[in-house]
C-alpha positions as CSV (number, residue, x, y, z in Angstrom):
1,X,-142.8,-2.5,-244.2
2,X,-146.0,-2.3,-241.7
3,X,-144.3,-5.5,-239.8
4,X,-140.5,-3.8,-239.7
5,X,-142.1,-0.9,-238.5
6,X,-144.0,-2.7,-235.6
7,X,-140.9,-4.7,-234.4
8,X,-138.9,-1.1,-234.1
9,X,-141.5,0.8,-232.5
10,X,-141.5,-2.5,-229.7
11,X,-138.0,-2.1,-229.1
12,X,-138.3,1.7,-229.0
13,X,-141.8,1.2,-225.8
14,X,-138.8,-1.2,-224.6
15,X,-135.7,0.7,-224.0
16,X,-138.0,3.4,-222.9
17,X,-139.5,1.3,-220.3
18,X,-136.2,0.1,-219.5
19,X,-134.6,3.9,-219.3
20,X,-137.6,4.7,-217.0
21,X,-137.3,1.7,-214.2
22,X,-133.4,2.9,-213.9
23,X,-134.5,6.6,-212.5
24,X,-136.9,5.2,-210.1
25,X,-136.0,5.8,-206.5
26,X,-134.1,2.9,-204.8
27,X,-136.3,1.2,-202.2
28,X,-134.9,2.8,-198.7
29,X,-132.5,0.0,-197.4
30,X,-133.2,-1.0,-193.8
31,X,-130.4,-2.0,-191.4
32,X,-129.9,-5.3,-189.2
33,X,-127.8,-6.9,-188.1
34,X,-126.8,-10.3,-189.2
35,X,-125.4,-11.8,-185.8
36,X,-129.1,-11.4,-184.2
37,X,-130.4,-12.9,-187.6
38,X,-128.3,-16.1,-187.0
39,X,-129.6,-16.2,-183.6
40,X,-133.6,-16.5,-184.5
41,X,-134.8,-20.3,-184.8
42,X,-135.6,-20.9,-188.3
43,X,-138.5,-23.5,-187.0
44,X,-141.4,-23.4,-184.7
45,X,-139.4,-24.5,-181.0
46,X,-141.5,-28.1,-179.1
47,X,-143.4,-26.9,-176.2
48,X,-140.3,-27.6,-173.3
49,X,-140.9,-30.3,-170.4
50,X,-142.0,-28.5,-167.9
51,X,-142.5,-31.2,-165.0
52,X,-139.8,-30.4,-163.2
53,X,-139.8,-26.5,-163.6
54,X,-140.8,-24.8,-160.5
55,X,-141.1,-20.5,-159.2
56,X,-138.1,-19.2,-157.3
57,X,-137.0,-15.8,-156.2
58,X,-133.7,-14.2,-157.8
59,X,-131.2,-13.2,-155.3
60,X,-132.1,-9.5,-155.6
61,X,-135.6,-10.4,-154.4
62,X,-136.7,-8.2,-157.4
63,X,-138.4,-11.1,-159.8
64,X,-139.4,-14.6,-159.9
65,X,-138.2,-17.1,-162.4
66,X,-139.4,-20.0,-163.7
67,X,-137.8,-22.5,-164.9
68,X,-135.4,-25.5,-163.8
69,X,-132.9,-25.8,-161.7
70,X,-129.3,-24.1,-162.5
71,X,-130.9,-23.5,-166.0
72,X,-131.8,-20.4,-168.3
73,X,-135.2,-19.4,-166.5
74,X,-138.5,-20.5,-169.2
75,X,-140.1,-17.0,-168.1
76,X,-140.0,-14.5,-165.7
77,X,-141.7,-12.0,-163.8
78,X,-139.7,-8.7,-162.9
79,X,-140.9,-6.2,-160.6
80,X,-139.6,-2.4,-160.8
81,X,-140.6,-0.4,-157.7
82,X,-138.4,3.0,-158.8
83,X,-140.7,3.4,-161.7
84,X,-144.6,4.9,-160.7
85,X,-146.6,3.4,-160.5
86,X,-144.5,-0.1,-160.1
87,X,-144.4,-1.7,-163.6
88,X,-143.9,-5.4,-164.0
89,X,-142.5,-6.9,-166.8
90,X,-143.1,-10.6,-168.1
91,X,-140.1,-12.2,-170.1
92,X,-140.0,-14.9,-172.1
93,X,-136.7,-16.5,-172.8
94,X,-137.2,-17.3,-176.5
95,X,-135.0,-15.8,-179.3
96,X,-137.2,-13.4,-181.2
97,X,-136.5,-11.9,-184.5
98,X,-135.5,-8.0,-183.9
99,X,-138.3,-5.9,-184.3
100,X,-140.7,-8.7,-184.1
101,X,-144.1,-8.6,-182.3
102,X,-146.2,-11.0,-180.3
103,X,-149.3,-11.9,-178.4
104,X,-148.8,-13.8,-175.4
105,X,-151.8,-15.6,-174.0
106,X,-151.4,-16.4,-169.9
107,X,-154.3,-18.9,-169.2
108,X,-155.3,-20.1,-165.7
109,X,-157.2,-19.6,-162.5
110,X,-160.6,-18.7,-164.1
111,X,-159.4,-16.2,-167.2
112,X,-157.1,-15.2,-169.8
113,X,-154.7,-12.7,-170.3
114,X,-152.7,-11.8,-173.3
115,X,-150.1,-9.7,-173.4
116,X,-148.3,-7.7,-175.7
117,X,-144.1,-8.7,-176.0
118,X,-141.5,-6.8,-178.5
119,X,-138.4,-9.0,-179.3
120,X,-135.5,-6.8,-177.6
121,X,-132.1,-7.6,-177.0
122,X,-130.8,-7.3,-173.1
123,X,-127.3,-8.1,-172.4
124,X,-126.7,-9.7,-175.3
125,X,-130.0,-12.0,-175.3
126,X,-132.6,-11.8,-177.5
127,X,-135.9,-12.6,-175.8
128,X,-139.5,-11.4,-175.4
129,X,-140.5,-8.9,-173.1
130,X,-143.4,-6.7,-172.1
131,X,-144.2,-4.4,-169.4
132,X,-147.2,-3.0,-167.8
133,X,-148.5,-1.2,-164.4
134,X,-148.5,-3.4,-161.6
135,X,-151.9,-2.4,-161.0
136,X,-153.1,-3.9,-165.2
137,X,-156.1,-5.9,-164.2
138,X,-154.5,-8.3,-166.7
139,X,-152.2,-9.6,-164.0
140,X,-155.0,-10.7,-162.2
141,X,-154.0,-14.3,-164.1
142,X,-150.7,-14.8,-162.2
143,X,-152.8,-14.2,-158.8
144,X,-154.7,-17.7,-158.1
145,X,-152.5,-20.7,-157.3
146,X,-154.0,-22.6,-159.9
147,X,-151.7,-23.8,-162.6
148,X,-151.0,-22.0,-165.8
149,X,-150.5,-22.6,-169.7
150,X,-148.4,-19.5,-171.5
151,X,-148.2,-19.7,-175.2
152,X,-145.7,-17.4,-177.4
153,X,-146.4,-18.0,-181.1
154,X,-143.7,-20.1,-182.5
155,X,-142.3,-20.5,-178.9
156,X,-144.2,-23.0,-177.6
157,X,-146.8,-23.4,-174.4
158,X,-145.0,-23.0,-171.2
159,X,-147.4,-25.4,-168.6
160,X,-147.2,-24.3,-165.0
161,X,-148.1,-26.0,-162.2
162,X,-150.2,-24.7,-159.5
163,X,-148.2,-22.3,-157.1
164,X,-148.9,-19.2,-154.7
165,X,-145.5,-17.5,-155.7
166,X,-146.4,-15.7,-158.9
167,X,-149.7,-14.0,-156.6
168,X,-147.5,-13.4,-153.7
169,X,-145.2,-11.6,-156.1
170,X,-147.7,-9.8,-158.2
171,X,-149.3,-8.8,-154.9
172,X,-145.9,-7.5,-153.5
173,X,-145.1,-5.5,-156.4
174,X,-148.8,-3.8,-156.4
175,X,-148.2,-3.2,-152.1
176,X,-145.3,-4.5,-150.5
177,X,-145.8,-8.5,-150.3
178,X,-143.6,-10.7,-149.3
179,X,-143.3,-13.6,-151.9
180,X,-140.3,-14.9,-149.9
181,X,-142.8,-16.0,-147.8
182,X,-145.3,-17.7,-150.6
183,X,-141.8,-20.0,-151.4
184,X,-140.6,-20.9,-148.3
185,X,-144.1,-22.2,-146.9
186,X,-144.2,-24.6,-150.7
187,X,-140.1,-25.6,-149.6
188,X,-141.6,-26.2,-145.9
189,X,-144.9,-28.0,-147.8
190,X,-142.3,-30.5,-150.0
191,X,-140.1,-31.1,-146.8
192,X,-143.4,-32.0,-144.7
193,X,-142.1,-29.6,-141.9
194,X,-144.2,-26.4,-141.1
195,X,-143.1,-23.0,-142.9
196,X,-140.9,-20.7,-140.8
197,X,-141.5,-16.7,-141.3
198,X,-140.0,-15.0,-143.6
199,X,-137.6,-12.1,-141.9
200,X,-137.2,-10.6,-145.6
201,X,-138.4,-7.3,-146.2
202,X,-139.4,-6.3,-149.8
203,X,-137.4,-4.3,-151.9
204,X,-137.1,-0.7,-152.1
């Protein structure tokens, strides 16, 4: 009798536990989208080749991008004089998941820098970004012409050779430099003829 009593009073604790976990609140649902889902690497990307990979000027004169030749820019520096003070913003061109965050650590000429990206989508890319004043001492790291290693987590390093554009352009974008200038002397350098001034005139 003592054991048929123990075996109902069980079942009884269990279909009242039961009755109890069906009037909990729902966990709140949370909303993404599955087209940006497909889009983020599953895997850890290689570090890309990078020899070849050089600075240039967009055609606005407004950023620098790095990368090679005729293909999707690696990284790139954007400068936005409408905003004050002028804000730069670093992008890297790596698919991030939406919503993600990310360190990026910027090491060359004599210190490290590391900046802090959201994943956000910009006409219809997903990438890394992150802005700051143009005046953020941790710029300073793009201002020597030393070369440069970047490293986004699961993105892999980016490894820059020595140049004077990305100083030239921070240095523009804190007070009016002309990094037209900084390319077309390291064109003039490759050719072995001498640089010719720039006639440019930075942006607005």
């Amino acid at each position: 009798m003592a054991r048929s009593l123990t075996a109902a009073s069980l079942t009884a604790l269990a279909l009242l536990a039961a009755c109890g976990r069906s009037e909990q609140e729902p966990v709140e649902a949370q909303r993404f989208s599955l087209e940006a889902a497909r889009r983020v690497p599953p895997e850890p990307l290689l570090s890309p080749d990078t020899k070849a990979a050089a600075w240039t000027v967009t055609a606005d004169g407004q950023a620098i991008d790095f990368g090679l030749a005729g293909e999707t820019p690696m990284m790139t520096l954007a400068c936005d004089l409408g905003a004050t003070p002028a804000r730069l913003r670093i992008v890297r061109h790596v698919t991030g998941r939406p919503g993600a965050k990310a360190l990026f650590p910027v090491i060359g000429n004599g210190t490290i820098s590391r900046f802090r990206l959201d994943a956000m989508l910009h006409e219809g890319e997903w990438r890394w970004e992150g802005a700051l004043p143009a005046g953020d001492p941790l710029l300073d790291v793009f201002t020597g012409p030393r070369e440069l290693e970047a490293t986004l987590p699961g993105g892999g390093s980016l490894q820059i050779a020595g140049s004077r554009i990305p100083g030239e352009f921070v240095t523009w974008c804190r007070a009016g430099g002309r990094v037209q200038q900084a390319e077309a002397a390291e064109k003039a350098a490759d050719a072995g003829a001498p640089a010719q001034p720039s006639s440019a005139q930075p942006g607005p």
